[in-house]
C-alpha positions as CSV (number, residue, x, y, z in Angstrom):
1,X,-0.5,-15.3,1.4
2,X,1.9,-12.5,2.8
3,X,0.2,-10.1,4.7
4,X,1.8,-6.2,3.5
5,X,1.5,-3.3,5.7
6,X,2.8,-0.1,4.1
7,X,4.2,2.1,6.6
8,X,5.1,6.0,5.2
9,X,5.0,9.7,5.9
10,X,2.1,11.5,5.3
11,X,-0.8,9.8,3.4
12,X,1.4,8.0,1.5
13,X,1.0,4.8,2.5
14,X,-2.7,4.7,1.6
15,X,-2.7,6.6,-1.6
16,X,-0.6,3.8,-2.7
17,X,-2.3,1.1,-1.6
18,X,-5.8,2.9,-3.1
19,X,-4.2,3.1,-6.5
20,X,-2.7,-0.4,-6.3
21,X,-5.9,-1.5,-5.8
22,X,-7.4,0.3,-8.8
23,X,-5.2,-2.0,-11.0
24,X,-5.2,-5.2,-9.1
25,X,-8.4,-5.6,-7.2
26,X,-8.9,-5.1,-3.8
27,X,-5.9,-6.7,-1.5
28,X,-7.3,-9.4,0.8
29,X,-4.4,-9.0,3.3
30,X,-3.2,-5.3,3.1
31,X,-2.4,-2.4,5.4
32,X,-2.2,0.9,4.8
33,X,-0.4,3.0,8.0
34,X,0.8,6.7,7.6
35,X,3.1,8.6,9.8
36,X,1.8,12.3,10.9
37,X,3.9,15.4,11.7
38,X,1.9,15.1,15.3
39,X,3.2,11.4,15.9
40,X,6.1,9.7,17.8
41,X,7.9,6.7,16.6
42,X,5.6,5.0,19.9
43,X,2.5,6.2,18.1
44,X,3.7,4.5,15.2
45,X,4.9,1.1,16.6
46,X,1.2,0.6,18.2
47,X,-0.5,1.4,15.0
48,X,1.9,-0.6,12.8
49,X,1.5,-3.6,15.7
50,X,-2.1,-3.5,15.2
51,X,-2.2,-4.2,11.8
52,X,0.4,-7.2,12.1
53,X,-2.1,-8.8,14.8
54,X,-4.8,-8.0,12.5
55,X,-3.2,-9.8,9.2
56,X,-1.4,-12.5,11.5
57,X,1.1,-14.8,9.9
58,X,4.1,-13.5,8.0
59,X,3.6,-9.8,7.0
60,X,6.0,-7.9,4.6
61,X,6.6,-4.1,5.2
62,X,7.2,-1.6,2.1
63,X,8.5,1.6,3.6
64,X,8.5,5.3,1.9
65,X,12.9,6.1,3.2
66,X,15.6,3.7,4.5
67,X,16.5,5.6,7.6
68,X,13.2,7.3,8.1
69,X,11.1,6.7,11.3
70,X,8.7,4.6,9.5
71,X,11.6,2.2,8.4
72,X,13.1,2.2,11.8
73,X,10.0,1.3,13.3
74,X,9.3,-1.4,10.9
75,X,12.9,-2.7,10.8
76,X,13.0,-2.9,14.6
77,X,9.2,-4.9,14.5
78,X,11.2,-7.6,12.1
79,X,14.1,-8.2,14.0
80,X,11.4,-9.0,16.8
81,X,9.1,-11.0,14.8
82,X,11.5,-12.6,12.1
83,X,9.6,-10.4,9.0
84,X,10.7,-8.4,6.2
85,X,11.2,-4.8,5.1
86,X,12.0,-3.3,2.0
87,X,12.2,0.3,1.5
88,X,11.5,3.0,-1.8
89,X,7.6,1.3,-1.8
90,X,6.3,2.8,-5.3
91,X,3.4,1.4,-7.3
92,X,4.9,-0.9,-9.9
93,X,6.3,-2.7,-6.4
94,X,2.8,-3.0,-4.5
95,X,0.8,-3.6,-7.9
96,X,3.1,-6.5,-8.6
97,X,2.9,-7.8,-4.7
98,X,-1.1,-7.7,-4.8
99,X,-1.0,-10.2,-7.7
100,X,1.7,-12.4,-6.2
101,X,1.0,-16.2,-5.7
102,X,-1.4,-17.5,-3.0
103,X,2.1,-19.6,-1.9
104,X,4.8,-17.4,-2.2
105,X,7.1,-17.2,1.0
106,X,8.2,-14.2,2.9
107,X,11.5,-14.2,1.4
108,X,10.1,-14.7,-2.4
109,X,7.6,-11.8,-1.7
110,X,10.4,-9.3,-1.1
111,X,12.4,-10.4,-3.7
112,X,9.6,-9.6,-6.0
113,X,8.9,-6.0,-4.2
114,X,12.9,-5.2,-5.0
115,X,12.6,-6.6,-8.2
116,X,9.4,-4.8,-9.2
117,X,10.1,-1.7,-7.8
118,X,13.7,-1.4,-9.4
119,X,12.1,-2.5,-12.9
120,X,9.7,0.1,-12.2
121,X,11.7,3.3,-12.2
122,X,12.5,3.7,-15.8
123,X,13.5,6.8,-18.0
124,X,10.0,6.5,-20.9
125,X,11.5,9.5,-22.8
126,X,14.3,7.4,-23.8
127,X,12.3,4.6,-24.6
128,X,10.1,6.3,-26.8
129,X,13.5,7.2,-28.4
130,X,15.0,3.9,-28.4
131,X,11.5,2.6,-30.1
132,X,11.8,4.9,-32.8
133,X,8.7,6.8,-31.3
């Protein structure tokens, strides 16, 4: 199974991963790392390489912002190790990841967190409309 490290500002990361967890069980190879006001992008890159080494094997990131220091960090720890990031993490995308495959590739896994996280983001007001509701 892919290994996921969510990597955001704040507590983020693992306020996500707790809720996810809520819905899906607890995630056998999951990382929760949050970026504090007091931290460096240095900072960062250790504590997001120590959860790599610790899930080993091919590890997809979910960043918080494309552009943001955790999504630099992360991007620049693919290029290195040949991984995967996909930015805008949100619940529907990590619930949906948790409950993945035991086989699913690297590639497939963050096709399913861009998939799951767009089909996530809906307007319910106007499907309550459209339902009649």
């Amino acid at each position: 199974m892919v290994g996921l490290v969510v990597v955001a500002h704040g507590g983020l990361s693992a306020s996500l991963l707790e809720s996810a967890a809520l819905i899906a069980g607890e995630p056998e190879r999951a990382a929760a790392v949050g970026f504090g006001m007091e931290e460096g992008p240095d900072a960062l890159r250790e504590k997001v390489l120590a959860e790599v080494e610790r899930l080993g094997g091919e590890v997809l990131f979910l960043v918080d912002l494309p552009g943001g220091t955790p999504s630099n960090v992360c991007a620049r720890i693919a290029l290195e190790r040949n991984l995967r990031v996909v930015s805008g993490v949100n619940l529907p995308m990590l619930v949906e990841l948790l409950l993945v495959e035991e086989g699913e590739t690297l590639d497939g896994a963050a096709r399913v967190a861009l998939e799951a996280g767009r089909d996530g983001v809906l307007d319910v007001t106007d499907m309550i409309r459209d339902q009649g509701g």
